[in-house]
C-alpha positions in Angstrom: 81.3 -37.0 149.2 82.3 -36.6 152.9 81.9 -39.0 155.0 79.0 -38.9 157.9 79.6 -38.0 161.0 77.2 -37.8 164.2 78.2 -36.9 167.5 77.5 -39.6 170.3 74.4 -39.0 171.3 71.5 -40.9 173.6 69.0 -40.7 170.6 71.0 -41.8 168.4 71.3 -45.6 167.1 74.0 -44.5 165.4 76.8 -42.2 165.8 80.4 -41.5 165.6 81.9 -44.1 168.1 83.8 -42.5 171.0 86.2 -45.0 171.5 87.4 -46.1 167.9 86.0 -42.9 166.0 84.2 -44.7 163.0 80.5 -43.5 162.4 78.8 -47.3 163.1 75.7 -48.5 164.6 75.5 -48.7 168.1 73.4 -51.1 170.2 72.0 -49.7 173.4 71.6 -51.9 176.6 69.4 -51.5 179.6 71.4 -52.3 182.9 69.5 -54.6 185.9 71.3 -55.1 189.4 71.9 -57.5 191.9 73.6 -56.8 195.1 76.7 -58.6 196.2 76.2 -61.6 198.2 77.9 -61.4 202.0 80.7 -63.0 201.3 82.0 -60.9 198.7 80.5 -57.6 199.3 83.5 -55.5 197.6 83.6 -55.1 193.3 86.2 -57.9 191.9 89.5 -56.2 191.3 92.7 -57.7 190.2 96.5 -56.8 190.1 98.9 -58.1 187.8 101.0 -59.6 190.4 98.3 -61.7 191.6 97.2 -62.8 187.5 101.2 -64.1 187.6 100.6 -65.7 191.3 97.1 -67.4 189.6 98.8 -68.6 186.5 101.8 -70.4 188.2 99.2 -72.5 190.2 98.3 -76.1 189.7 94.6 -75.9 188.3 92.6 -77.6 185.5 94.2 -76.3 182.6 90.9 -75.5 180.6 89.7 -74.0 183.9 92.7 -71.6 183.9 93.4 -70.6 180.5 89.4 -69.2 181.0 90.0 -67.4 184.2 93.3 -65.8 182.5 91.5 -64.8 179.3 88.8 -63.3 182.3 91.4 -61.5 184.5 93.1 -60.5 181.6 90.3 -58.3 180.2 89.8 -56.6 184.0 93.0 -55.3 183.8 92.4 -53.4 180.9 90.0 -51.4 182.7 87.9 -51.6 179.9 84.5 -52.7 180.6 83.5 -55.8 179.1 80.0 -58.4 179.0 80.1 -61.8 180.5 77.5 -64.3 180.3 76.2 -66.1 183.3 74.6 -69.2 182.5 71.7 -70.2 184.2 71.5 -66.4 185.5 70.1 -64.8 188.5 66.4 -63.5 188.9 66.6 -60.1 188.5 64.6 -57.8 191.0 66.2 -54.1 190.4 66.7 -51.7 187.1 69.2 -49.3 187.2 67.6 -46.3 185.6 69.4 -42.9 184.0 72.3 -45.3 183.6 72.7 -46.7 180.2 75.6 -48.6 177.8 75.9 -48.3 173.9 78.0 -50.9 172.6 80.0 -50.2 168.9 79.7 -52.3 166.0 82.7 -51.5 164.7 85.0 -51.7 167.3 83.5 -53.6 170.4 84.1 -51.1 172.8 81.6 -50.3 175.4 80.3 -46.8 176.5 78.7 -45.6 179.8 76.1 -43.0 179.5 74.5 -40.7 182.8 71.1 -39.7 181.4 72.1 -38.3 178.2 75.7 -37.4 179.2 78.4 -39.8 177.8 80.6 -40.4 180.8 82.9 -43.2 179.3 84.9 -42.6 177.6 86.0 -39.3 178.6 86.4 -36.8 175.7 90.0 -37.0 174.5 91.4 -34.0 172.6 93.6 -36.1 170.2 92.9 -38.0 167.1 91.2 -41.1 167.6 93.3 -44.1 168.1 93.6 -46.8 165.1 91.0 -49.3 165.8 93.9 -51.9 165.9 95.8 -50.5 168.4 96.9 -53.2 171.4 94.6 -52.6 174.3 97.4 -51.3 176.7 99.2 -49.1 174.3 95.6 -47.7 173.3 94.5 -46.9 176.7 97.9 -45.1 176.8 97.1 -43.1 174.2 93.7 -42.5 175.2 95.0 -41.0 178.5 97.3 -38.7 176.6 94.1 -37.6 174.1 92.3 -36.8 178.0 95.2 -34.7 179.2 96.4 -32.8 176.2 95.1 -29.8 177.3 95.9 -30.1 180.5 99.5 -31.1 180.0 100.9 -31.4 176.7 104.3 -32.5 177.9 102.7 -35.5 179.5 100.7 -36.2 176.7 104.0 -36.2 174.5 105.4 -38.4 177.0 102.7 -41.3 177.3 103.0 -41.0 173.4 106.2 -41.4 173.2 106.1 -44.5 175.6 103.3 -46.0 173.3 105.5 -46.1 170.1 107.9 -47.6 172.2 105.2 -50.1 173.5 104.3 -50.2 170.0 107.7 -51.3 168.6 108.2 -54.2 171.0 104.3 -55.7 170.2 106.1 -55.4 166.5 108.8 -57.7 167.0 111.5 -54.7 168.4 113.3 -54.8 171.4 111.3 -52.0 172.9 114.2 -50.3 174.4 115.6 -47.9 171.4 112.7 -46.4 169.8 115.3 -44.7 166.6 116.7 -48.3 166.7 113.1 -50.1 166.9 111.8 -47.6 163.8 115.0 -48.1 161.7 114.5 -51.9 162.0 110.7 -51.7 161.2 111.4 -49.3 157.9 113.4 -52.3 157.1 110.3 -54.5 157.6 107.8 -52.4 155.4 107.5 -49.4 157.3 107.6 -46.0 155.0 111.1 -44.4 155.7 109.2 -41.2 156.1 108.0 -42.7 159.0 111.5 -42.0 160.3 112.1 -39.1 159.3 108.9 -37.9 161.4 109.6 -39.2 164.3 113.3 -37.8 164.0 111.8 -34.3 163.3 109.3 -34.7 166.0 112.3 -35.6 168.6 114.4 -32.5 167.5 111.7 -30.6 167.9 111.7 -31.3 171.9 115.1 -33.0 172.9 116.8 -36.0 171.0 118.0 -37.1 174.7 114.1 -37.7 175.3 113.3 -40.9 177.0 109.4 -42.2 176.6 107.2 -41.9 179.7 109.6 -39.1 180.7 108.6 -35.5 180.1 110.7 -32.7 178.2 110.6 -29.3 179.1 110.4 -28.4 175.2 107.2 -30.4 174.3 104.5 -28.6 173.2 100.9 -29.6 172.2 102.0 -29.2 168.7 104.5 -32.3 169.5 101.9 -34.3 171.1 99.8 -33.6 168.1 102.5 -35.3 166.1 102.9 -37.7 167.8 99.5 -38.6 167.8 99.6 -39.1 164.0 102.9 -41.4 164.3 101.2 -43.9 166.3 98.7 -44.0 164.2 100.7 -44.2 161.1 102.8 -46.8 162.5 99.9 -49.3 163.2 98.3 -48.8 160.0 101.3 -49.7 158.0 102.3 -52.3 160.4 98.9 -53.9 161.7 95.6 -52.8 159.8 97.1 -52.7 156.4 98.5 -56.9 156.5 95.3 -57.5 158.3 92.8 -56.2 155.4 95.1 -58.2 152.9 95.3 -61.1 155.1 91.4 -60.7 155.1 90.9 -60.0 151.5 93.5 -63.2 150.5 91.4 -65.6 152.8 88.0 -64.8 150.5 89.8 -66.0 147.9 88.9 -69.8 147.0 90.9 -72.4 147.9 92.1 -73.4 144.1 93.3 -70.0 143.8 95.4 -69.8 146.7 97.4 -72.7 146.1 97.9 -71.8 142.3 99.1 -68.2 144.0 101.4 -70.2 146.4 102.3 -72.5 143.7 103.2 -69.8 141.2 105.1 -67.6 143.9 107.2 -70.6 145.2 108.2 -71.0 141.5 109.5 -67.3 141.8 111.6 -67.8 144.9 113.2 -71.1 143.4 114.3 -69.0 140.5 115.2 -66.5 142.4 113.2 -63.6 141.1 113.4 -64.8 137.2 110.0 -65.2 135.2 108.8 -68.9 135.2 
């Protein structure tokens, strides 16, 4: 039986998510409004250089881990709910202006009366769910502009293997060297194999974030499936056993560590 699948929609309680793809149950939140009191009366935005600044400072160390966790999550540019304690009355709605929240993955969407405006409709498969935020917002920009550009789709994909590879463990600087280490780590060979196809196709001298005259969208549509592939071997997959290994009771879990450090003391030979 296929699965179901339901276009995001703003009569819909549930529907295939935009950001993660899964079909999921979405909560739908109305949005109230304060205006910005005078001595802040710009939005809060943050750089990176001054998060580094804020974290070399002398502060309560509570007090800044919290406002790094805080500043962190702004410069994803992902939009995010924060609690206020003891919060403000509330005189204003904002109407026609709406936010579904997925239930799968977290991820927040911003709706114009019954137009989804974020996030924008990406072209490309949707992104593992697992995916590091920056590498996933990398690869949601190339899903945006593969029609527009498939060369620079290609090469934000390219730089988000390579971004991939060095939140792995790798270097982060040879992406055939990064893959042939992870193949030695669990990842199928055919793995590299694809992404050696993929760069003959456009030019083995290829650099990621740079853009090759050869790429095509037929490339970027590769390389869409490589990222994926390479965080589902190499994130989601040791995650769900992780997951399924901690439901197991406690007894059974030691006998299993018991029983496997047997194995390793015998050096492979039945105990």
């Amino acid at each position: 039986m296929p699965k179901k699948s339901v276009p995001p929609s703003i009569i819909e309680v549930a529907f295939d998510c935009p950001h993660c793809g899964a079909y999921t149950t979405q909560m739908w939140f109305d949005l109230h409004i304060t205006a910005r009191p005078e001595e802040s009366r710009t939005p809060l935005t943050v750089s990176r250089e001054f998060v580094e600044d804020f974290r070399l400072r002398d502060l309560h160390e509570k007090l800044k881990a919290d406002m790094l966790v805080f500043y962190e999550k702004v410069l994803t540019g992902l939009i995010f709910f924060e609690k206020y304690e003891g919060g403000k009355y509330i005189q204003w709605g904002a109407n026609n202006l709406h936010l579904s929240k997925c239930y799968s993955c977290n991820e927040i969407a911003v709706w114009v009366h019954d137009r989804l405006l974020f996030p924008p409709a990406g072209e490309g498969p949707p992104p593992n769910a697992d995916l590091p935020d920056s590498i996933r917002l990398d690869y949601e920009e190339a899903s945006r502009i593969l029609n527009l550009s498939p060369r620079g789709s290609a090469a934000l994909l390219r730089l988000a293997i390579q971004k991939l590879c060095a939140e792995l463990g790798e270097t982060g600087e040879n992406i055939n060297e990064d893959i042939a280490s992870l193949v030695k780590k669990g990842l199928a060979p055919l793995v590299q194999r694809a992404l050696d196809s993929v760069r003959v196709i456009g030019n083995e001298a290829v650099h990621p974030g740079q853009l090759d005259l050869k790429d095509d969208r037929d490339t970027a549509n590769q390389l869409f499936r490589l990222v994926n592939i390479i965080a589902e071997q190499m994130i989601s997959n040791p995650k769900h056993v992780d997951e399924l290994y901690a439901k197991l009771p406690e007894a059974k879990r030691e006998a299993i560590e018991k029983r496997d450090g047997k194995q390793i003391s015998s050096e492979g030979s039945a105990t």
